[in-house]
C-alpha positions in Angstrom: 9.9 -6.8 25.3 12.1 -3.8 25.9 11.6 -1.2 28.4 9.2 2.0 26.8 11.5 4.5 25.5 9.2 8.0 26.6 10.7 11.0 24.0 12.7 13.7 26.2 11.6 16.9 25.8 14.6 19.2 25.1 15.3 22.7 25.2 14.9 22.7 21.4 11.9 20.4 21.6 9.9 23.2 23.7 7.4 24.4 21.0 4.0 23.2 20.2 4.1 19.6 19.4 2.7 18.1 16.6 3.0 14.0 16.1 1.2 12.6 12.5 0.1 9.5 12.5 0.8 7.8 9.2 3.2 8.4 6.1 0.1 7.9 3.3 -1.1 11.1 1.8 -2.9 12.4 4.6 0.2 11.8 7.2 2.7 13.3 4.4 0.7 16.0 3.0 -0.2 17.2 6.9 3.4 17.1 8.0 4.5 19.1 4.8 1.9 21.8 5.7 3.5 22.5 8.5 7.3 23.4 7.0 7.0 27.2 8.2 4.8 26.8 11.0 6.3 27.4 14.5 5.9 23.8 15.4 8.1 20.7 16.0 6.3 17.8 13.9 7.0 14.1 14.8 6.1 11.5 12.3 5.4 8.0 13.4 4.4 5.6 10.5 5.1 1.7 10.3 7.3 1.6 6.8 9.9 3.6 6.2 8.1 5.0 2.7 5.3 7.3 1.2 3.6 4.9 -0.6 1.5 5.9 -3.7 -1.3 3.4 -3.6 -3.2 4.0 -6.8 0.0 2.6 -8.6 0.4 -0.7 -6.7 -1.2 -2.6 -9.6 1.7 -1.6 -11.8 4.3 -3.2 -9.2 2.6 -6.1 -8.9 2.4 -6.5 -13.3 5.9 -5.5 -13.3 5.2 -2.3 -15.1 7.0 -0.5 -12.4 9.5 -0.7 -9.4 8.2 -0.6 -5.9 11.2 2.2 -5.1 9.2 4.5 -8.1 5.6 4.5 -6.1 7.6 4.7 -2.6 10.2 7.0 -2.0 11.1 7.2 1.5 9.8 9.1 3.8 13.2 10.7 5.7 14.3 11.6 2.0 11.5 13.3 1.4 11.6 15.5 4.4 14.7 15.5 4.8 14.9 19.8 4.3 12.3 20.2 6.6 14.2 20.9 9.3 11.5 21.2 11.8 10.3 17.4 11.6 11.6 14.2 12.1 10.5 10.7 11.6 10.0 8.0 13.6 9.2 4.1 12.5 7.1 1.9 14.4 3.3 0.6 14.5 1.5 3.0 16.4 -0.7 0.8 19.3 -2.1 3.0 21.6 -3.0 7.1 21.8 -3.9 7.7 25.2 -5.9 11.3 25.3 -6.2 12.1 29.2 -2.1 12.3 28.9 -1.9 13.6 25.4 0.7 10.4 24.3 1.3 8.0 21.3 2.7 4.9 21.7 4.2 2.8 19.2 6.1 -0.3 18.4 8.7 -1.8 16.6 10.5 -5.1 16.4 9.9 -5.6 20.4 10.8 -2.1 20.9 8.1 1.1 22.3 8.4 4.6 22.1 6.1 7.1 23.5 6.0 10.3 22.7 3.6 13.3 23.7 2.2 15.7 21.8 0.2 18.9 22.4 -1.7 18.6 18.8 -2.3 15.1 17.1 -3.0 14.4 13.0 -4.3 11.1 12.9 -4.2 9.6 9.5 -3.0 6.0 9.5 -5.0 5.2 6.4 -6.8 1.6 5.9 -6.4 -2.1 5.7 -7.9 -4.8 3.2 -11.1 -6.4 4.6 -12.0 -9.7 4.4 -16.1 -9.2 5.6 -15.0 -11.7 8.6 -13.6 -14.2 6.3 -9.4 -13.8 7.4 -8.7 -16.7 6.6 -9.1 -15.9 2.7 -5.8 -13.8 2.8 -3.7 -16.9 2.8 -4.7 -17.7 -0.2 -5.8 -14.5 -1.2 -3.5 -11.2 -1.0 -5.0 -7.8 -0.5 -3.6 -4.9 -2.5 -2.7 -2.3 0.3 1.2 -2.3 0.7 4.4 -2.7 -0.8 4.6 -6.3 0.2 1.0 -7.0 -1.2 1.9 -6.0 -4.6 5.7 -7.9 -4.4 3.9 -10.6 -3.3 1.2 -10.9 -5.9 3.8 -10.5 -8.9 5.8 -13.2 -7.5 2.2 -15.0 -7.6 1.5 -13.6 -11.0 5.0 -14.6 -13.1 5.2 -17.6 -10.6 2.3 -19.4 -11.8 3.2 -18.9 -15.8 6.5 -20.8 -14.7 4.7 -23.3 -13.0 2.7 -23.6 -15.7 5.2 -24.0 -18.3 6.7 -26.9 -16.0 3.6 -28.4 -16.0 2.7 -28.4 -19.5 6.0 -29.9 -20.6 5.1 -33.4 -18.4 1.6 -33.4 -19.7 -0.2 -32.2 -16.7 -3.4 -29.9 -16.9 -2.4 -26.5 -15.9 -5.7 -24.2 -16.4 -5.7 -23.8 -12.9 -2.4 -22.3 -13.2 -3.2 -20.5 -15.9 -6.4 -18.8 -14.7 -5.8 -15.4 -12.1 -9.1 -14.3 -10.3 -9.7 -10.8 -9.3 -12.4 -10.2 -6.2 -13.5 -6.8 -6.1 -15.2 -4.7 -9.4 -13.7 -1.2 -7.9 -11.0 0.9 -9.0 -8.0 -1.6 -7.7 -9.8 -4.9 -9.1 -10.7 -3.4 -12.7 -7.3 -2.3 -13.1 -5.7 -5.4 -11.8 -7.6 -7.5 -13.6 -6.8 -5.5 -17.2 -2.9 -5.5 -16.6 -3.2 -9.3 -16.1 -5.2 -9.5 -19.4 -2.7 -7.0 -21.1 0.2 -8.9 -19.3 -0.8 -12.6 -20.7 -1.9 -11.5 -24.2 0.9 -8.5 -24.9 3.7 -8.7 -23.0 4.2 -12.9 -22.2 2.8 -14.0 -25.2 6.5 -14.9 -27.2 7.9 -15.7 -23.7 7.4 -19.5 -23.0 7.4 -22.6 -25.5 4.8 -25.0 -23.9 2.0 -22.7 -23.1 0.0 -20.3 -25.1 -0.2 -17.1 -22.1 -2.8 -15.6 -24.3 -4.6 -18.5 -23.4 -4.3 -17.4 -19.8 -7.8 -16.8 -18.1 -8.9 -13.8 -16.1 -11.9 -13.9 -14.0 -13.6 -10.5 -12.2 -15.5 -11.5 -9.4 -18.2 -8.5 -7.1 -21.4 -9.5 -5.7 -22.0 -6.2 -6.8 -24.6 -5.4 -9.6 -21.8 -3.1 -11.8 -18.5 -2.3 -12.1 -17.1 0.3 -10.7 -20.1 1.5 -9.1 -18.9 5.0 -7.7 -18.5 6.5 -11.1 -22.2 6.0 -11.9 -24.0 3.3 -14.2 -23.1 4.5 -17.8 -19.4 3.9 -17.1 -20.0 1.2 -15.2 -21.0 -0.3 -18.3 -18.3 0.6 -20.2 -15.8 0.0 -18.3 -17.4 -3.7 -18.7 -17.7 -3.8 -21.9 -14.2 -2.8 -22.6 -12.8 -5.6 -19.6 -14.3 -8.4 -21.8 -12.9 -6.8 -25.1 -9.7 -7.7 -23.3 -10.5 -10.8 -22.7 -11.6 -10.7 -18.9 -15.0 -12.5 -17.5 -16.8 -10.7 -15.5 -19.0 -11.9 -13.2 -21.3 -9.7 -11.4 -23.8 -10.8 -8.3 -21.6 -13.2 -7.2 -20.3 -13.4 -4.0 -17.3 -15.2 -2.6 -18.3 -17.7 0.4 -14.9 -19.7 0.3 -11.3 -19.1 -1.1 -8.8 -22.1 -0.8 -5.1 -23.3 -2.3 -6.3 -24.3 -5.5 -9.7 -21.7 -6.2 -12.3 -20.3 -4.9 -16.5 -20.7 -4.7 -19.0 -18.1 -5.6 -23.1 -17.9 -4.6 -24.7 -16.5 -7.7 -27.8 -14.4 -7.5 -29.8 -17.3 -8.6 -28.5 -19.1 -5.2 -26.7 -21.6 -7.3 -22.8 -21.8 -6.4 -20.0 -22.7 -9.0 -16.6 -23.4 -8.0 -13.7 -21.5 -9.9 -10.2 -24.0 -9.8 -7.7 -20.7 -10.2 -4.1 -21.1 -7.8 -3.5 -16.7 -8.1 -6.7 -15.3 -6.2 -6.0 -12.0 -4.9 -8.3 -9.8 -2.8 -9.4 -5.8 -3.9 -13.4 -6.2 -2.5 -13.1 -3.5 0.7 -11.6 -1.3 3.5 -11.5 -1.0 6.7 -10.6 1.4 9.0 -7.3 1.5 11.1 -7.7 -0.1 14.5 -6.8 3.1 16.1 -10.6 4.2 15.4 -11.5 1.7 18.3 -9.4 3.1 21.0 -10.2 6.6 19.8 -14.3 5.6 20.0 -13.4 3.7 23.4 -12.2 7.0 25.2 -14.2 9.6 23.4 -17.6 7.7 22.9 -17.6 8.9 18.5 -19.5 6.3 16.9 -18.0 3.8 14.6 -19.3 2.7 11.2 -19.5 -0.8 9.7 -16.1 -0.4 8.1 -14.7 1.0 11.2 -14.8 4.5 10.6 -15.3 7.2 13.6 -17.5 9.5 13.4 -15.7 13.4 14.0 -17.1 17.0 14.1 -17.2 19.2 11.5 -13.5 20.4 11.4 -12.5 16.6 11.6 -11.8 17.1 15.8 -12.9 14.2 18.0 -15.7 14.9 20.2 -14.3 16.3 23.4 -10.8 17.1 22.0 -10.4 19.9 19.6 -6.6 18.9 19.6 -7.5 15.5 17.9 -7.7 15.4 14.1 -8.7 12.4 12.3 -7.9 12.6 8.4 -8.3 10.5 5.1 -10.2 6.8 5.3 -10.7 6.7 8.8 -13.3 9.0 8.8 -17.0 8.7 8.8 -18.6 12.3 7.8 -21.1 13.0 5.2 -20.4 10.3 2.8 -16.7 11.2 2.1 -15.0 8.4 -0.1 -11.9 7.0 0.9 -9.9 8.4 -1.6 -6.4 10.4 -1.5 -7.4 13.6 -2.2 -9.9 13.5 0.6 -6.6 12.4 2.9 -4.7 15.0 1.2 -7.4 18.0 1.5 -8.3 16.7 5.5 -4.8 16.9 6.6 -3.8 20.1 4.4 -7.1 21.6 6.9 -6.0 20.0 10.0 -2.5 21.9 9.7 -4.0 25.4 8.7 -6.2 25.4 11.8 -3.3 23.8 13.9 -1.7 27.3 12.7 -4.7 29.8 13.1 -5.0 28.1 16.8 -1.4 29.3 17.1 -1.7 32.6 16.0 -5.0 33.6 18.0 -7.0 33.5 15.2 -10.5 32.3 14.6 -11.7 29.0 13.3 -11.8 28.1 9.8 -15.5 27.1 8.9 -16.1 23.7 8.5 -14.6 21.1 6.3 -15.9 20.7 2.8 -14.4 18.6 0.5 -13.4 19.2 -2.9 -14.3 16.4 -5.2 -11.7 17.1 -8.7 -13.0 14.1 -10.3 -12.4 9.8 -10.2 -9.9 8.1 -12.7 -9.3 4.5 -13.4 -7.4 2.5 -15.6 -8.6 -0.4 -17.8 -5.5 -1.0 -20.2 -3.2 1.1 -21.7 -4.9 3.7 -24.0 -8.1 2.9 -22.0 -9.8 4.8 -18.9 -12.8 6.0 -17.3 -13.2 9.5 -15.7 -15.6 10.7 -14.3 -15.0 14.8 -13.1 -18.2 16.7 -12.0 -21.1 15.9 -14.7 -18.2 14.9 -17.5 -18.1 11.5 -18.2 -15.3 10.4 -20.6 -13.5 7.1 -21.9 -11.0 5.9 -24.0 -7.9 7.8 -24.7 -8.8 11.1 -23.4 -9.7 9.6 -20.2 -5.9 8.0 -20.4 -4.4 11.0 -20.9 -5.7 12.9 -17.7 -4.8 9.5 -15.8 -1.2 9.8 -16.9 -0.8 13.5 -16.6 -2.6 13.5 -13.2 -0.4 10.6 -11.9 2.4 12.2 -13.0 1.9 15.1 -10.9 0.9 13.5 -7.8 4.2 10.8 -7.7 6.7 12.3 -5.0 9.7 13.5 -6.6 11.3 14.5 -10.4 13.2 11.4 -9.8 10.8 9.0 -9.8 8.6 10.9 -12.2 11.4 10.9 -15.3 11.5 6.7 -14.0 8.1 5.9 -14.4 7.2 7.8 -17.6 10.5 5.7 -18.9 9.0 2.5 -18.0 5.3 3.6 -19.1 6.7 4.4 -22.5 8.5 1.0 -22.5 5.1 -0.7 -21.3 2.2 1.0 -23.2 4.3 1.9 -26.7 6.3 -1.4 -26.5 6.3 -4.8 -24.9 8.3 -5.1 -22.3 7.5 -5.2 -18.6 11.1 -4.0 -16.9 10.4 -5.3 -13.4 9.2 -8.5 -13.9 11.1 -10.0 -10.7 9.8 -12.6 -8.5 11.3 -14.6 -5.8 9.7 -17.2 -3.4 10.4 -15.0 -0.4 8.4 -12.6 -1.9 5.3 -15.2 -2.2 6.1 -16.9 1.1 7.5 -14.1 3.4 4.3 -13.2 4.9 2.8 -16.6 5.0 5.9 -17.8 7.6 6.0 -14.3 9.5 1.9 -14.8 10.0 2.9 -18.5 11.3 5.1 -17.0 14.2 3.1 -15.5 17.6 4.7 -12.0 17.5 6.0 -11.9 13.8 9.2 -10.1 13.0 9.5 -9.2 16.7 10.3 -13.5 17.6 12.9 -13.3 14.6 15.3 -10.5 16.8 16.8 -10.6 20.2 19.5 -9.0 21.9 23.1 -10.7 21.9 23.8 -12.9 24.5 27.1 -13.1 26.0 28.6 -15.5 24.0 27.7 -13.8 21.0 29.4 -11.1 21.7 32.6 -13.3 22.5 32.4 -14.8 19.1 31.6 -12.0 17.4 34.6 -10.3 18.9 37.0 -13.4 17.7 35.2 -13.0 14.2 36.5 -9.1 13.9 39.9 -10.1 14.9 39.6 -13.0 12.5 38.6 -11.0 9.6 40.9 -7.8 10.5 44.2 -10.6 10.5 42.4 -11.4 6.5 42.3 -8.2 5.5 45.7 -7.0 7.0 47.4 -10.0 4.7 45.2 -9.3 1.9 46.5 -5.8 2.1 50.3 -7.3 2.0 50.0 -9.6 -0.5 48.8 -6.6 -2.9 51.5 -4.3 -1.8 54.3 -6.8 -1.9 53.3 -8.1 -5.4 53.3 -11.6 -4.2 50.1 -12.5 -5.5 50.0 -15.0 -8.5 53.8 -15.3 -7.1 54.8 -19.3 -6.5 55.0 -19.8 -2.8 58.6 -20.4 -1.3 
């Protein structure tokens, strides 16, 4: 490992400083809240993007492209000229010196800061079963939805292969979805929509429509947080698509070839299906743990910490903790609570600044829940309304409109939408097998990416150095032959 690289503190650098953790919505919306503040804001996130996670499903179904949902981060701040961005995982915050340290590709950076916006978001969790995400991808990055479409269009190919030698191929053919929330019912309707609407005049040996889609929640309902009416709606309307669902039964293995499920009854039934992929919980950055380790803030079961009133860490009222990491009065982990925490944090950052007193305490503003079942079809649920169907549609698509980062990739995706929901045709429909077996061989190696880069030795160098004379000698006589004329000239 390199030596710690510790951020010098330059003349310019000698105003209040701010360091977000985290480029979600609570990282991006907090930084932005602090354009005319008289601050210097540090960003330190592990990708280089703002990710718009409620649209991963539509990367992974080829509706849209990953660059559409993720603009990147530098781009986007890029006329905020009092913050910068930094890349790397962030391991450690050390409070007694007021420092952040982070990682990258064997490489750490620490860097102070005199007011800290923690919102590094959540993870997929198993419930203490890991070892399920080999077989069974979560649905929290860029690389889980890339990875799931090459899953996706990988096993109709397979398929097709399979059904032109004569071999069974249901297990190919069948995609399971664990997890009746938000991500998993609309996951589980773009497959259905995929195989029935969009494949369906694609391949000659297989009937896609044929394809089987299985929802899977020990849960009693779907969707559960938008209340038991639309819960059964938004079931009835899955298996008018063509999607099982099967409710009370929980997941107690997950393997190459399928998976096993514990009904209520305390029977088990074993489901053969190759594409599995994971939407059944959260939990909590590991940066909760080292905060509850030096500040004594209790943690919940999915890792939240507990924080006072105006989202401060017990004992440090320079310590903000935003969006799903938090555990105070029953917020969901949802982006506008992100967006709302850090948009507070970054006012009272300000009024702290200015001398003034402290805002009152956090309250969120709840404007409502939306989710997807197919196109045309949604649930929303926004104060005591309740509505379905196309109306429910339309706010999803106007509301996801306005939320996407950028009139770029807002013209983009209401292109492909158009080409998706009024047509056929699924535009990003690319799948490769380093996008299925990229993170499988980077999990297999101790330190990951980090054991795939070194520095140069000193023959390296050497050669490299012979290469660049090589290749300037190629491209000096490439250069004559054009000027001279001589090519397609017989030789002397």
């Amino acid at each position: 490992m390199t030596e710690p690289m510790t951020e010098p503190m330059t003349q310019a650098q000698r105003r209040h400083q701010v360091v977000v953790i985290g480029s979600g919505f609570g990282g991006l919306f907090g930084a932005k809240a602090l354009k005319r503040s008289d601050v210097d804001v540090t960003m330190i996130a592990k990708t280089t993007h703002h990710l718009f996670q409620p649209l991963l499903y539509q990367v992974a179904t080829g509706i849209l492209s990953e660059g559409e949902i993720a603009p990147p981060t530098r781009e986007v701040l890029a006329r905020q000229k009092n913050t910068r961005v930094l890349l790397g995982e962030v391991t450690d915050i050390d409070l007694a010196t007021q420092t952040v340290t982070s990682h990258v590709l064997g490489r750490e950076t620490v860097t102070p800061y005199d007011s800290l916006i923690v919102a590094a978001g959540s993870s997929q969790s198993y419930f203490g079963n890991d070892q399920f995400a080999e077989f069974a991808p979560g649905m929290k990055s860029i690389d889980d939805a890339l990875e799931l479409r090459g899953r996706i269009f990988g096993a109709f190919e397979l398929a097709e292969l399979g059904a032109m030698r004569g071999e069974d191929v249901d297990a190919l053919l069948t995609f399971v979805v664990i997890g009746a929330g938000p991500t998993g019912v609309e996951m589980a309707g773009q497959i259905a929509e995929l195989s029935r609407r969009t494949l369906d005049r694609d391949f000659r040996a297989i009937n896609s429509r044929e394809a089987r889609v299985v929802l899977v929640d020990a849960a009693g309902q779907v969707l559960p947080p938008f209340g038991a009416e639309l819960g059964v709606k938004t079931k009835r309307a899955l298996e008018k698509l063509g999607v099982e669902v099967k409710l009370g039964a929980m997941v107690t293995n997950v393997d190459e070839n399928g998976l096993e499920v514990k009904l209520k009854d305390g029977s088990f039934e074993r489901i053969e299906a190759v594409t599995k992929m994971w939407a059944a919980g959260v939990q909590a950055n590991g940066l909760t743990r080292t905060l509850s380790e030096q500040t004594g803030a209790p943690l919940d079961r999915a890792g939240r910490i507990g924080v006072n009133s105006d989202l401060t860490l017990p004992g440090h009222p320079e310590v903000f903790v935003v969006g799903d990491m938090i555990d105070l009065d029953h917020l969901p982990g949802v982006a506008q609570v992100a967006i709302q925490g850090a948009k507070y944090a970054a006012k009272a950052i300000d009024r702290r600044l200015e001398g003034k007193p402290p805002q009152q305490p956090f309250k969120y503003f709840d404007k409502g829940s939306l989710a997807t079942i197919s196109r045309f079809r949604a649930v929303a649920l926004i104060g005591r309304f309740r509505l379905t169907g196309v109306i429910a549609w339309l706010l999803w698509l106007g509301v996801h409109i306005l939320y996407l980062t950028g009139f770029k990739n807002r013209v983009t995706a209401v292109l492909h939408w158009a080409v998706s929901f009024v047509g056929r045709g699924r535009q990003e429909r690319t799948a490769t097998e380093q996008q299925i077996f990229g993170r499988l061989a980077l999990d297999r190696l101790d330190h990951g990416a980090a054991d795939l880069v070194s520095p140069p030795s000193a023959e390296q160098v050497a050669a490299q150095e012979k290469r660049r004379a090589e290749l300037e000698a190629i491209a000096v006589e490439e250069a004559r032959l054009t000027d001279s004329g001589a090519r397609g000239v017989p030789a002397d």
